[in-house]
Residue frames as qw, qx, qy, qz and C-alpha x, y, z in Angstrom:
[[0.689, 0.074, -0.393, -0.604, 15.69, 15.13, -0.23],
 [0.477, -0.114, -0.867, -0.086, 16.65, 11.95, 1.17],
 [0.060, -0.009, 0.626, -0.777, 14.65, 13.04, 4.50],
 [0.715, 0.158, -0.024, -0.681, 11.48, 13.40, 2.96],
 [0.625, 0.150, -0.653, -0.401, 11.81, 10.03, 1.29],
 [0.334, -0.080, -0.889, 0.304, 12.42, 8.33, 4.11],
 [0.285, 0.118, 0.412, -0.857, 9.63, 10.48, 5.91],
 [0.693, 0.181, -0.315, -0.623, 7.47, 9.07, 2.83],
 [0.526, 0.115, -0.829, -0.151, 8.60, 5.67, 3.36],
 [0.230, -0.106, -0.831, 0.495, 7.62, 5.49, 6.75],
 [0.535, 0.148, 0.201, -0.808, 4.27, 6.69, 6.14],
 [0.834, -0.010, -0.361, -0.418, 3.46, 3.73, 4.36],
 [0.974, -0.105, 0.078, -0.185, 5.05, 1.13, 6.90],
 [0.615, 0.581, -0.518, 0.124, 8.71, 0.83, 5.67],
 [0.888, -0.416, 0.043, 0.191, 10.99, -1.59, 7.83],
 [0.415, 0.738, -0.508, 0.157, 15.04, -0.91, 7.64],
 [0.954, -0.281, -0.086, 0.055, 15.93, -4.18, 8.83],
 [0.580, -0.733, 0.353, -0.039, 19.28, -4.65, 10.73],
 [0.913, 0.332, -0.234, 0.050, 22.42, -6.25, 8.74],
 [0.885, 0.038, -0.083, 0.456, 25.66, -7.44, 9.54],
 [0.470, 0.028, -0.187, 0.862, 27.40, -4.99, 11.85],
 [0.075, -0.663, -0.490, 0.561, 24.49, -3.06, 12.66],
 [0.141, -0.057, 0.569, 0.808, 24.27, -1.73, 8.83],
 [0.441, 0.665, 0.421, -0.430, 20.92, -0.40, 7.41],
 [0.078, 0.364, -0.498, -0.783, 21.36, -0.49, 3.51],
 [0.148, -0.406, -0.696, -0.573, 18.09, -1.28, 2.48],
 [0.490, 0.154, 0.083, -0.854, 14.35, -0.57, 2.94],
 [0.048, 0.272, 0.960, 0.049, 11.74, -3.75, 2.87],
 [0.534, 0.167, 0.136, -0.818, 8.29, -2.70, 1.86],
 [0.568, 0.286, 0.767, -0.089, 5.40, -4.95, 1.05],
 [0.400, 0.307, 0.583, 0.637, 4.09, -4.99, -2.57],
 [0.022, 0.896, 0.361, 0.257, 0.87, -2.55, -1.62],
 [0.458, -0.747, 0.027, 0.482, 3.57, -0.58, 0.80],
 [0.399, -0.112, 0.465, 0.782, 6.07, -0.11, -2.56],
 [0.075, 0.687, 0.645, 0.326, 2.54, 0.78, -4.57],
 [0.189, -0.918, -0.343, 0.069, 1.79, 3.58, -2.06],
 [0.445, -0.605, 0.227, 0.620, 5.07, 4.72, -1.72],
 [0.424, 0.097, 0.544, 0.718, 5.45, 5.23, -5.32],
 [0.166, 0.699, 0.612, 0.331, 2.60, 7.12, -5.68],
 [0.573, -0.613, -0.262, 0.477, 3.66, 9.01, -3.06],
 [0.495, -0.290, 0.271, 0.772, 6.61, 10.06, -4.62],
 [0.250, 0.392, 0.655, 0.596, 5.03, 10.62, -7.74],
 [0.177, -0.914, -0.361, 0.050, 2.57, 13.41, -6.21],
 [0.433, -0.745, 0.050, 0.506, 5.02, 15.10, -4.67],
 [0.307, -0.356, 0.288, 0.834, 7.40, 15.67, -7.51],
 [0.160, 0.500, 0.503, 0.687, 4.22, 16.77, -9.62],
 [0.177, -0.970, -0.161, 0.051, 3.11, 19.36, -6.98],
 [0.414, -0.502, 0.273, 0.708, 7.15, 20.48, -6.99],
 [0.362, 0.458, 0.535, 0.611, 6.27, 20.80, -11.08],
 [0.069, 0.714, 0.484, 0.500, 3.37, 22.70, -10.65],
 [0.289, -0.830, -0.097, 0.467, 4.44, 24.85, -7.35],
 [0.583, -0.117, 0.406, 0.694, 6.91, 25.81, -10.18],
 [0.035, -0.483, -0.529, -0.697, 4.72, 26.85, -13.25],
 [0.303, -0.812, -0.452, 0.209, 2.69, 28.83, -10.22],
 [0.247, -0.806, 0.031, 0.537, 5.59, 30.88, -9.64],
 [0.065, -0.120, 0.458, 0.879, 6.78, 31.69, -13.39],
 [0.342, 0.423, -0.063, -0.837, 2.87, 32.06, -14.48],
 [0.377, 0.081, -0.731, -0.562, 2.32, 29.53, -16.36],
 [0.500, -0.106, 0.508, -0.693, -0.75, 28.56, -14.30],
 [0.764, 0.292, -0.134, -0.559, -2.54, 26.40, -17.17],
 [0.501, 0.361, -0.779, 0.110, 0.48, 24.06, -17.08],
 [0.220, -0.286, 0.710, -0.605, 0.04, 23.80, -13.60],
 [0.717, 0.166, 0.425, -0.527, -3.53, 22.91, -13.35],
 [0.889, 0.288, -0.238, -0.265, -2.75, 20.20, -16.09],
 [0.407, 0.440, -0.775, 0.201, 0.36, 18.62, -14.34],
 [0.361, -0.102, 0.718, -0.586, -2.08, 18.25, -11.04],
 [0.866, 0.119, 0.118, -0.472, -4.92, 16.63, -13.14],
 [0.669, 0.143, -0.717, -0.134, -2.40, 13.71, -14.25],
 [0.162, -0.253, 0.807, -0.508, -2.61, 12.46, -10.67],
 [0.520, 0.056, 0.522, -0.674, -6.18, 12.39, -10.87],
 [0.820, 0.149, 0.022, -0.552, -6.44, 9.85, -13.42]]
């Protein structure tokens, strides 16, 4: 998982700035960069929901865990 995130974070712009010894233990994002990036996430782990309820059938769940995105 942490691949994707970091695949997500760098779609919106993320920086992993350089620390002391050539460390990377953070992640700088701007406020609208942290915005997108949350939403990001947030999609994703409601299409992982509803790829879910797809495969056990429960299709109605599905098609109501994709409509909170949409509002």
């Amino acid at each position: 998982m942490k691949e994707k995130t970091k695949e997500l974070a760098d779609s919106v712009g993320a920086v992993y700035p350089t620390l002391f010894l050539g460390r990377h233990d953070g992640v700088l994002f701007t406020e609208t960069e942290l915005e997108t990036f949350v939403e990001l996430i947030a999609s994703a782990e409601r299409e992982a929901c509803a790829k879910l309820c797809d495969e056990t059938r429960a299709a109605r769940l599905a098609e109501q865990i994709r409509a909170r995105g949409q509002s």
